[in-house]
C-alpha positions as CSV (number, residue, x, y, z in Angstrom):
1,X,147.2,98.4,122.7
2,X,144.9,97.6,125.9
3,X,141.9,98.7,123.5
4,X,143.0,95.9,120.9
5,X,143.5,93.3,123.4
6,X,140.0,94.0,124.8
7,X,138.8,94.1,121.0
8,X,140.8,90.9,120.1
9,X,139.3,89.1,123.1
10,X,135.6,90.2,122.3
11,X,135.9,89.1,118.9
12,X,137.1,85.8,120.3
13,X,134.5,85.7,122.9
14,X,132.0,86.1,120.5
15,X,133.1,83.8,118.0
16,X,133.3,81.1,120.6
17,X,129.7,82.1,121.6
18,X,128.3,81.8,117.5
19,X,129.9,78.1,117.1
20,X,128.7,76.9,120.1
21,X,125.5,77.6,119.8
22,X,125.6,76.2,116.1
23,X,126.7,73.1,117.8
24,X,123.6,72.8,119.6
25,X,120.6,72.8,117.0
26,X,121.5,69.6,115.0
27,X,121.1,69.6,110.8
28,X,119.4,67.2,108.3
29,X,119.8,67.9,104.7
30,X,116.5,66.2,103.5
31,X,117.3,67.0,99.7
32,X,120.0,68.7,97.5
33,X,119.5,69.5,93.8
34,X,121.8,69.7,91.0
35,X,124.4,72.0,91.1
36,X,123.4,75.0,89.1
37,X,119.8,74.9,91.2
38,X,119.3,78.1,93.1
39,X,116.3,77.8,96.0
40,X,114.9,80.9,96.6
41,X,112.0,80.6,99.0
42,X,109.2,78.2,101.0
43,X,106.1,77.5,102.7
44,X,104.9,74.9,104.7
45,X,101.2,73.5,104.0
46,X,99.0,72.6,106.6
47,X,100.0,69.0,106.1
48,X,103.4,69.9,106.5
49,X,104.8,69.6,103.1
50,X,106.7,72.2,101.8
51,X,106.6,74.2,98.3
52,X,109.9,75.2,96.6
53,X,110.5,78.2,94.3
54,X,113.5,79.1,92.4
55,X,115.6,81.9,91.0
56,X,117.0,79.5,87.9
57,X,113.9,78.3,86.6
58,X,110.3,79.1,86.8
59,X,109.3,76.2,88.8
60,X,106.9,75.2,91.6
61,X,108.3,71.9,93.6
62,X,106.4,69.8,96.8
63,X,108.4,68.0,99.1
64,X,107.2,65.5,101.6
65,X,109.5,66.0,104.8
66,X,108.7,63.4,106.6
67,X,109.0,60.5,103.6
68,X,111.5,58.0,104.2
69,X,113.5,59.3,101.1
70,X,112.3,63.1,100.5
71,X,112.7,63.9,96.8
72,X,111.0,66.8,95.4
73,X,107.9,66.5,92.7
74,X,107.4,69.0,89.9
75,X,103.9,71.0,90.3
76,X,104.2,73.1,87.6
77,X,106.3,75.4,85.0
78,X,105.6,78.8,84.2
79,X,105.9,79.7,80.9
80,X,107.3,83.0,79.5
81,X,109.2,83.5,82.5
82,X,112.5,82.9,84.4
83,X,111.9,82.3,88.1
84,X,109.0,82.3,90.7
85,X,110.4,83.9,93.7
86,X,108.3,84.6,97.3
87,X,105.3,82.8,98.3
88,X,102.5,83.2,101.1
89,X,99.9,81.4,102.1
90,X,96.4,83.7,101.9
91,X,94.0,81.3,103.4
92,X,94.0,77.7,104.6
93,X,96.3,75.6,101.6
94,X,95.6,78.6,99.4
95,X,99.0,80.2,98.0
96,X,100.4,83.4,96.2
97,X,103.2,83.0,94.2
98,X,105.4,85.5,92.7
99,X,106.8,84.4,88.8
100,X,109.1,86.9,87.2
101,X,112.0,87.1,84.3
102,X,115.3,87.6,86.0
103,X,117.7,89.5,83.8
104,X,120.6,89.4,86.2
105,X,121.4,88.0,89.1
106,X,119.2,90.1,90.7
107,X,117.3,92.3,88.1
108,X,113.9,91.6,87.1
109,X,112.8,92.6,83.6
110,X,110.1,95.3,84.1
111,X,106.3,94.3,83.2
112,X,107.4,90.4,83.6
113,X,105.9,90.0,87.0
114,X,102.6,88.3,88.0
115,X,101.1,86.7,90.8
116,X,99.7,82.9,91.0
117,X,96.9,81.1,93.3
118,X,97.9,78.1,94.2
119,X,94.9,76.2,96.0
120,X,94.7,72.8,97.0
121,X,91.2,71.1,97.0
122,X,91.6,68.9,99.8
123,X,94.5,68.0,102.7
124,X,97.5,66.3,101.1
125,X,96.6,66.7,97.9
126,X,99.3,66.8,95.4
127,X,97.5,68.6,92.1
128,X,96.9,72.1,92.7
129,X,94.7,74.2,90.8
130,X,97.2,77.0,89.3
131,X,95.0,80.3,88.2
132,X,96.6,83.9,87.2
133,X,96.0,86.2,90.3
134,X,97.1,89.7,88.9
135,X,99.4,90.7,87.0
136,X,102.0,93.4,89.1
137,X,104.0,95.7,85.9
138,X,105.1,98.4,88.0
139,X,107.1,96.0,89.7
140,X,110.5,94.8,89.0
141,X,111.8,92.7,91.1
142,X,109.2,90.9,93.3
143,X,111.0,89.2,96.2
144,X,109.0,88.7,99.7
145,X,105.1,88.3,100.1
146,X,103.5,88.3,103.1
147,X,99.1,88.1,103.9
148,X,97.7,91.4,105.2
149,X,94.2,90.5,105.3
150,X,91.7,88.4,103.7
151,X,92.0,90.8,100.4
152,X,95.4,92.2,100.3
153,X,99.2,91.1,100.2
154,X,102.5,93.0,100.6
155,X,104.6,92.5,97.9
156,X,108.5,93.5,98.7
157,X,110.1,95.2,95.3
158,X,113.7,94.5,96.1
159,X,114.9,96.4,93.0
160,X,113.0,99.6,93.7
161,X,113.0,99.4,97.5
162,X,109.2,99.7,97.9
163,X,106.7,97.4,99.3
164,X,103.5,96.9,96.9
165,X,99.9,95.9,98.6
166,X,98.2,94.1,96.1
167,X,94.0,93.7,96.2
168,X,93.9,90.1,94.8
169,X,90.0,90.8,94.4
170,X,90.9,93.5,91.6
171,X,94.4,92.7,90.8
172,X,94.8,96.5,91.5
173,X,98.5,96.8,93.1
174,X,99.5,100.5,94.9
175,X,103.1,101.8,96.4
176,X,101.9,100.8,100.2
177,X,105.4,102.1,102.3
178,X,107.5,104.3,99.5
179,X,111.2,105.8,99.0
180,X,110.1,108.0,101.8
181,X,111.6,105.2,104.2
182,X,115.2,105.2,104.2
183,X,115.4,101.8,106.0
184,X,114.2,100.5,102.6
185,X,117.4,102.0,100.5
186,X,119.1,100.4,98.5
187,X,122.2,102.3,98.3
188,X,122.9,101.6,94.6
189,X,123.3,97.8,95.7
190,X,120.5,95.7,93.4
191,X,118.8,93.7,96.6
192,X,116.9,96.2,99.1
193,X,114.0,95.3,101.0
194,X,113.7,91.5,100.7
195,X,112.0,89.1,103.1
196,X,108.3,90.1,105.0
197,X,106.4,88.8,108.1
198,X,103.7,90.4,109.9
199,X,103.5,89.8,113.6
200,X,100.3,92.2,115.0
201,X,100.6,95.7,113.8
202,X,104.2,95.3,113.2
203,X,105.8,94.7,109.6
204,X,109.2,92.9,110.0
205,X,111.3,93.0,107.0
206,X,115.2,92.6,106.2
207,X,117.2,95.1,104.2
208,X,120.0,93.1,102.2
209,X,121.7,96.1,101.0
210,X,121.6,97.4,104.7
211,X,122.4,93.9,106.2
212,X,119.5,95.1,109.2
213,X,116.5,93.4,110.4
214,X,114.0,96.0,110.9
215,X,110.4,96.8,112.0
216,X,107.8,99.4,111.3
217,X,104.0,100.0,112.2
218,X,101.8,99.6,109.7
219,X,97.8,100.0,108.6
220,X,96.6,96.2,108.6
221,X,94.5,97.5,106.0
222,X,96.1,99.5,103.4
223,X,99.6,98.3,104.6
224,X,100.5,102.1,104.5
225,X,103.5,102.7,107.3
226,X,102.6,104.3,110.4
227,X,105.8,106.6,110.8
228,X,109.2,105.3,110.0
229,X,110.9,101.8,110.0
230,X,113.2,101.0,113.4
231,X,116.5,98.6,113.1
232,X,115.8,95.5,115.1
233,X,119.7,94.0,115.0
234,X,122.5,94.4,111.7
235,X,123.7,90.8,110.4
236,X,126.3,89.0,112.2
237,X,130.0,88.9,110.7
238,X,131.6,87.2,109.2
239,X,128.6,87.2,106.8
240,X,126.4,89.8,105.6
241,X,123.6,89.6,103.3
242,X,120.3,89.3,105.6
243,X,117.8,87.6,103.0
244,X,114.0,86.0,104.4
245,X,113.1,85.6,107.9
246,X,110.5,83.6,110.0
247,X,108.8,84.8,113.1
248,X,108.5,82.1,115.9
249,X,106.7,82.5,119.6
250,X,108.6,84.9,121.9
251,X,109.5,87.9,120.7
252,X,112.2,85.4,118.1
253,X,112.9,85.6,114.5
254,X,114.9,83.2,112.2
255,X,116.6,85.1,109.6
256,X,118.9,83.9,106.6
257,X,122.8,85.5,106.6
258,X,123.4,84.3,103.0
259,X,127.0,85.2,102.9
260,X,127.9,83.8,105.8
261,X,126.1,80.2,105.5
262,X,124.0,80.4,108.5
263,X,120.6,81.4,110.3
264,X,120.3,83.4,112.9
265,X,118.3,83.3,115.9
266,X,117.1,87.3,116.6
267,X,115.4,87.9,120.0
268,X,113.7,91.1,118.9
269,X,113.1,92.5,122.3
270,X,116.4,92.7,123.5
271,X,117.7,93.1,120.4
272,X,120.6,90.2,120.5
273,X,121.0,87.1,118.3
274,X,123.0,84.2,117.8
275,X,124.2,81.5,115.3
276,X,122.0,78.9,115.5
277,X,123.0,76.8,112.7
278,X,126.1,77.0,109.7
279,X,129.3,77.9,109.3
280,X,131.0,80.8,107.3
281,X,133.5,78.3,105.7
282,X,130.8,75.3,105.6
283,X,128.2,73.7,102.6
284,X,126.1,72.8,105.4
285,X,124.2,75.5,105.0
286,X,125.6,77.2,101.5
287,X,124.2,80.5,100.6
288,X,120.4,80.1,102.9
289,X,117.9,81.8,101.2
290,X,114.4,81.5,103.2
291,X,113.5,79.9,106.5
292,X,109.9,78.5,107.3
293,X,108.4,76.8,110.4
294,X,107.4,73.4,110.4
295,X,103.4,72.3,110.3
296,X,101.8,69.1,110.9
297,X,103.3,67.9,114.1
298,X,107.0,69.2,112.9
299,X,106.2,72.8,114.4
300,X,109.5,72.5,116.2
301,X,111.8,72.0,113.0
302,X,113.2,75.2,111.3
303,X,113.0,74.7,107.4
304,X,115.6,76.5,105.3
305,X,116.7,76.7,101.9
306,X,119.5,77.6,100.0
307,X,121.6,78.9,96.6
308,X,124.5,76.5,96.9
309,X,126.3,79.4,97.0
310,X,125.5,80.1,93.3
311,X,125.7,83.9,93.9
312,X,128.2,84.0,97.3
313,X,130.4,81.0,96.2
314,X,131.7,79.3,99.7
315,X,134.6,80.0,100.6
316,X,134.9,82.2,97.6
317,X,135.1,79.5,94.9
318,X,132.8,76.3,95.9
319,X,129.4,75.7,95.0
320,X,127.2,73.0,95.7
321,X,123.6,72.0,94.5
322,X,120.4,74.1,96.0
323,X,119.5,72.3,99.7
324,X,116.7,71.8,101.5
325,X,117.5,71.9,105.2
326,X,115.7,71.1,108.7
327,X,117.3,72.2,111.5
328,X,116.1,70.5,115.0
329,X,115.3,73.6,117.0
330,X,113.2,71.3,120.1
331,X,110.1,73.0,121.5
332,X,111.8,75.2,124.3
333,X,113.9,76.8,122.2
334,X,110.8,78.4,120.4
């Protein structure tokens, strides 16, 4: 019985401690799409403007934060496909964008991958040129990106739970870190290995079948692993489902608990994080999907979009439209 109380008053105490801190990083919903929309991921340009992918239609979208009335602007449609998914940025307002068919929620059909160049010819300009950067077969579901150097990416394959470098010189892509790292597994769930930042030598990545945050050394190279993957921190309750994450200064990530409806601030050296923003039982924040620091004099506003709780309805039965979300994080708490 005294082992429950002290259970019952932990749970309590950390409850208390997760909405609190919510309370104290304030929201802006800068644009919410039709219901049905499901935002997948982000990046920021230089300028500050953000691109928009999405799992229910092979789009590319730019919003303007900082307009007086943000409303998004069609770049361009894929054809022959379903969805673009994750997106990096390889050199200054020059962009790699993952376009797939999804056959499931989850599922990509094998063969239907590719990666795009989006480049932008000058600052805040609002016609990119959109060229074919290689096309990725053994893939099958591409999910994060992330720059390795000038010549290479890491492509996450959430399906297969591998991480792909691709040379965007050749369009050659190679198994980089390989079902030889169990942090990776997927356990028979469909989404493994998802969202990838580099910070140094370090690859940071989230597991959302594992619901972990995790870390491993790698060649900045080749991208191969240097020994195996470490957890950083397992995703808060009540939510599970860890999806992209953002690195900020510090030793702190930002990382997506889709299931729950909130972001998570991670201090990765001591290994503790907190709610920062959301609410299990909330649309605030329905379903968050990727998170992206702010550029061009917004460098202390946390970016974050979401499914509407297309795939994790909230509270198990309401859905709202995709969101585009800026939460207020102020400089000292970077």
């Amino acid at each position: 019985m005294l082992f429950l109380f002290h259970s019952l008053i932990l749970y309590l105490s950390l409850t208390h401690s997760l909405f609190c801190a919510a309370r104290q990083y304030p929201t802006t919903q800068l644009y919410q799409f039709p219901n049905g929309t499901f935002v997948e991921n982000l990046a920021v340009r230089p300028d500050g403007s953000i691109l928009l992918s999405f799992i229910t239609s092979p789009d590319l979208y730019l919003l303007h934060p900082s307009s007086p009335n943000p409303t998004p602007h069609l770049l361009h449609r894929f054809t022959n496909a379903t969805s673009t998914l994750g997106i990096t940025e390889t050199s200054p307002d020059t962009f790699i964008l993952a376009v797939t068919t999804i056959l499931t929620a989850a599922q990509g059909l094998p063969g239907s991958s590719s990666l795009w160049r989006i480049s932008f010819p000058f600052p805040k300009s609002t016609s990119p040129e959109i060229t074919l950067a290689a096309r990725i077969p053994a893939v099958v579901t591409p999910n994060g990106l992330v720059t390795l150097n000038r010549r290479k990416i890491l492509l996450a394959d959430s399906a297969q739970g591998l991480v792909f470098a691709v040379d965007l010189e050749t369009g050659v892509s190679t198994v980089a870190i390989g079902a030889e790292e169990p942090l990776f597994a997927n356990r028979g769930r469909p989404i493994s290995v998802n969202g990838l930042k580099i910070r140094g030598s370090r690859l940071y990545f989230t597991n959302t079948a594992l619901n972990l945050l995790g870390r491993v050394e790698i060649d900045r190279s080749t991208g191969a692993a240097r020994g195996l993957a470490e957890e950083v921190v397992e995703a808060l309750p009540p939510g599970k489902g860890y999806g992209d994450l953002a690195l900020g200064g510090g030793g702190v990530a930002y990382v997506t608990n889709a299931a729950g409806n909130f972001v998570e601030r991670v201090d990765v050296r001591r290994r503790r994080q907190v709610v920062i923003a959301g609410e299990v039982n909330s649309t605030e924040i329905a379903e968050p999907t990727a998170v992206a620091l702010g550029r061009g004099g917004e460098e202390d506003v946390l970016f974050v979009t979401t499914g509407g709780g297309l795939l994790i309805p909230v509270n198990g039965g309401e859905i709202v439209g995709g969101q585009v979300v800026a939460i207020k994080l102020g400089r000292r708490y970077r």
